[in-house]
C-alpha positions as CSV (number, residue, x, y, z in Angstrom):
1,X,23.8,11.7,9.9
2,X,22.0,14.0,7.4
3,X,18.9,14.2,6.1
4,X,20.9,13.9,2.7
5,X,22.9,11.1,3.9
6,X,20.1,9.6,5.8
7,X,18.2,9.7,2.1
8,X,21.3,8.5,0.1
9,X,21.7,5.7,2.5
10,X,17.9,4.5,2.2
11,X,18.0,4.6,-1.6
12,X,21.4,2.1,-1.8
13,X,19.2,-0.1,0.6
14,X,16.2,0.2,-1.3
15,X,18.8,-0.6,-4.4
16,X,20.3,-3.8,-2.5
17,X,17.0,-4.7,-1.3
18,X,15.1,-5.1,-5.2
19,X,18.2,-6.9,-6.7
20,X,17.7,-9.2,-3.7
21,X,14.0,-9.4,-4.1
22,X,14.7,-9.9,-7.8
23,X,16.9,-12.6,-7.0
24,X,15.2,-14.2,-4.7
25,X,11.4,-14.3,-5.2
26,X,10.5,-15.5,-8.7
27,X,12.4,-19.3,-7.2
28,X,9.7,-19.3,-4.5
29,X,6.4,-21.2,-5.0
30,X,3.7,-18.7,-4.1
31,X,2.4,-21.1,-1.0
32,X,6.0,-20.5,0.4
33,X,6.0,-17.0,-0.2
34,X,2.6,-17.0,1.9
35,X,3.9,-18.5,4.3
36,X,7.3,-16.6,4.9
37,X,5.1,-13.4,4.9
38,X,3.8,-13.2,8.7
39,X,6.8,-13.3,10.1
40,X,8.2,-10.5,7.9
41,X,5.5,-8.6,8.9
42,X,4.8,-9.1,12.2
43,X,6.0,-7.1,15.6
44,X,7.8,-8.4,18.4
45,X,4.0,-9.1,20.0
46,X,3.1,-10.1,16.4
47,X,0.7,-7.6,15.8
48,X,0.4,-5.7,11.6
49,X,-0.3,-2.0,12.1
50,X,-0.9,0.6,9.6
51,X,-1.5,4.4,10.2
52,X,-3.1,6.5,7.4
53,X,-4.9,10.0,6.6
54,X,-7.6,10.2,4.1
55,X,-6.4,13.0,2.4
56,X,-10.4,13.7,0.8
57,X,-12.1,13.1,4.5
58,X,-9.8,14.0,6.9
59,X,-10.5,11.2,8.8
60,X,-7.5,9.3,10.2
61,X,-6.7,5.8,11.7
62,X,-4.2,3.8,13.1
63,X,-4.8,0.4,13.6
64,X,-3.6,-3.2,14.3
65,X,-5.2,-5.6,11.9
66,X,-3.8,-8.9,11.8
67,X,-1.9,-10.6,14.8
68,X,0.8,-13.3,13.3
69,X,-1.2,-15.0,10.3
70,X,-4.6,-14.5,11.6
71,X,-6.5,-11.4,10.3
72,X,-8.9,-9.4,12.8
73,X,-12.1,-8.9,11.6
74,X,-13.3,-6.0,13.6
75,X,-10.3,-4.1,11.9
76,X,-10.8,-5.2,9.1
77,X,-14.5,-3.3,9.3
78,X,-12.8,-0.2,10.3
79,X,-10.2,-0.1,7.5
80,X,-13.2,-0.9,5.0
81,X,-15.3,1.7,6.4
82,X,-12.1,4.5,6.6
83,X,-10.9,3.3,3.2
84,X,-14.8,4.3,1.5
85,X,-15.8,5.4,-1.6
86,X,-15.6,9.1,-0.6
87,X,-18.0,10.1,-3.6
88,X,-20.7,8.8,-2.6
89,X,-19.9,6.7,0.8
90,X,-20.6,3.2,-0.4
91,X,-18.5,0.6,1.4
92,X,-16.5,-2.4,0.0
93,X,-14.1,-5.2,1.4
94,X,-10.9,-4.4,1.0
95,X,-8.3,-7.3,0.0
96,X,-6.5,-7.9,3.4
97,X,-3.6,-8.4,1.3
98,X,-3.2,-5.1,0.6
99,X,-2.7,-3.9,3.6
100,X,0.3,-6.6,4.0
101,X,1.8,-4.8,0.9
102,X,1.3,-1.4,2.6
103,X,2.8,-3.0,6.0
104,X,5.5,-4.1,4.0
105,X,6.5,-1.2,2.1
106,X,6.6,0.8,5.6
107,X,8.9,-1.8,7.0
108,X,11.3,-1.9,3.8
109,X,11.6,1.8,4.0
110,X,13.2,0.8,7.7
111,X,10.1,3.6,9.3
112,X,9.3,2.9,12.8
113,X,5.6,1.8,13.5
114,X,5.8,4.4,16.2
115,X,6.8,7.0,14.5
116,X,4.5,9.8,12.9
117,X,5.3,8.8,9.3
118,X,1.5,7.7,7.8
119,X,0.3,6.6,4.5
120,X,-2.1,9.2,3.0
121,X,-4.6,8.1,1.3
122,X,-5.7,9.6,-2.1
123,X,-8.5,6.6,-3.1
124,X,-9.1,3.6,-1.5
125,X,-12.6,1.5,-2.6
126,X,-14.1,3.0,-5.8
127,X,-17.9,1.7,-6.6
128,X,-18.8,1.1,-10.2
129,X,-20.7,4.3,-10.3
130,X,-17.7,6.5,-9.2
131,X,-15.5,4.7,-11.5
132,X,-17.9,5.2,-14.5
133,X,-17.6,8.9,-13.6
134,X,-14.3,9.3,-13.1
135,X,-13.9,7.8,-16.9
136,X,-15.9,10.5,-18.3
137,X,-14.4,13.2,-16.5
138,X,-10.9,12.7,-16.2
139,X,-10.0,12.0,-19.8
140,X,-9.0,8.4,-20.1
141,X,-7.0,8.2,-16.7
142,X,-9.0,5.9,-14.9
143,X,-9.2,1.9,-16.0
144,X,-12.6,0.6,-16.9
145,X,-11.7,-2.7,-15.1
146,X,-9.9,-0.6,-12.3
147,X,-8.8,-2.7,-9.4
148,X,-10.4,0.1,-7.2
149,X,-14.3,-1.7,-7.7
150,X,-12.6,-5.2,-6.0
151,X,-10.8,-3.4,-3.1
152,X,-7.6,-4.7,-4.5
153,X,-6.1,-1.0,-5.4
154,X,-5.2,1.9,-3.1
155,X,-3.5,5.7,-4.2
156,X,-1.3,6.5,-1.1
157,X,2.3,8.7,-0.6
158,X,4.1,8.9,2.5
159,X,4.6,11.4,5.3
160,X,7.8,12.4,4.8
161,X,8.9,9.9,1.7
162,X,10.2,10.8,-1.2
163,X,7.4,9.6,-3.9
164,X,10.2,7.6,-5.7
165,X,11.3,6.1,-2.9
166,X,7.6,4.6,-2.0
167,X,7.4,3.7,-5.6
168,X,11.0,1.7,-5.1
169,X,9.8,-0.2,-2.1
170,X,6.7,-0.9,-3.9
171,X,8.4,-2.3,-7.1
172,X,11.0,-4.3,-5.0
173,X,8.3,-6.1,-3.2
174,X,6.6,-7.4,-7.1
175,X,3.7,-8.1,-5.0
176,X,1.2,-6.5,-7.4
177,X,0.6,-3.8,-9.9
178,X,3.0,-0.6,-9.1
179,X,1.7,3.1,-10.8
180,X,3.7,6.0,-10.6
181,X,2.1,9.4,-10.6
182,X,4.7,12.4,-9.6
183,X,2.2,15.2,-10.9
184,X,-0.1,13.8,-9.0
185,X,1.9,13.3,-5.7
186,X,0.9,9.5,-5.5
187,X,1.9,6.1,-5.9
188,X,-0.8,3.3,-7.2
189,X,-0.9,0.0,-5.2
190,X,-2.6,-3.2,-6.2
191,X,-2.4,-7.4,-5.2
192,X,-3.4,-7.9,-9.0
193,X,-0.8,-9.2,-11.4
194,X,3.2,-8.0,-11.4
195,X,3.2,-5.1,-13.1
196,X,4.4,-1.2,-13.2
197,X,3.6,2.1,-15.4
C-alpha cells in the first residue's frame, strides 16, 4: 500500500470511527463509559504507554503509566515533572485522564506503541504567572481561565500525522475540549467540557 492510500484509508476509518462514536457515546452514562475505558486502552499485559518530545526542552520520555484501571504513581511524577511549565519550571499534577485521551487518540489512529511515532509536546502545565504573561503578550490567544493552570490541557502533534488527522481522532473521541491550530502546527487537548474551535 501507499503512503497515499495508507493516508486515504486512515481518514475513511477515522470517518467510520466518529459517526460510530457519535452514535454510540452520548446513550452511555458516564460511569459506564469509565468503565469500558481500560480495556480499550490497555495492552495485551495491560499496561497504558505514551511516548512524547518536549518540543521547548528537548527532553523526551516514554513511559507506562497505568496498568488495567490502576494508575502508577511513580509515573505519574515523571510525566508531571516532563510535562513542566517550561517558563519558569514550576510543576503541577497533571489530570491522569489526559493522558488516557492521548493513549486513546494514538490507538484510534491504529499507530503501534512500538513504533517511533511520538506526541510532541508544545505546552503541557502552565502556572498562573506564565499564563498571565502569555495574555499580555500574545494578543488575546491564550484563555484567562485556561485549562493549562489545572493540568487538564496539553498542545501536542504527531510524528508523522497529518495535524487534521490528530484533530479527527481527537473530535471523535468528545472526550474534552478539541482546538485546532494549523499555523501553529498543533492540536489543543483538554478533559474539560465537549467542545471544539
Amino acid at each position: 500500500m501507499t503512503d497515499d492510500q495508507h493516508g486515504h484509508a486512515r481518514r475513511r476509518f477515522l470517518r467510520q470511527v466518529a459517526g460510530a462514536a457519535t452514535a454510540l457515546l452520548p446513550g452511555w452514562a458516564a460511569s459506564e463509559a469509565a468503565a469500558f475505558a481500560p480495556s480499550v486502552l490497555s495492552d495485551a499485559e495491560g499496561l497504558r504507554k505514551l511516548a512524547m518530545q518536549h518540543t521547548h526542552t528537548g527532553e523526551r520520555i516514554e513511559i507506562a503509566y497505568a496498568s488495567g484501571s490502576q494508575y502508577l504513581p511513580d509515573a505519574l511524577g515523571s510525566l508531571n515533572h516532563f510535562l513542566r511549565d517550561h517558563y519558569n519550571g514550576q510543576t503541577g499534577r497533571i489530570d491522569p485522564a489526559l493522558f488516557d485521551v492521548m493513549h486513546r487518540v494514538h490507538s484510534l489512529l491504529g499507530i503501534d506503541e512500538r513504533s517511533s511515532v511520538r506526541f510532541e509536546v508544545i505546552s503541557g502545565y502552565r502556572s498562573p504567572a506564565t499564563n498571565r504573561f502569555l495574555r499580555k503578550t500574545r494578543g488575546g490567544g491564550v484563555a484567562n481561565r485556561s485549562l493549562h493552570m489545572e493540568g487538564q490541557a496539553i498542545d501536542v502533534r504527531l510524528t508523522g500525522v497529518p495535524l487534521a488527522e490528530l484533530r479527527d481522532a481527537a473530535l471523535a473521541l468528545k472526550a474534552g475540549g478539541v482546538g485546532y491550530y494549523p499555523g501553529e502546527q498543533f492540536v489543543h487537548i483538554d478533559t474539560g467540557r465537549v467542545r471544539s474551535w
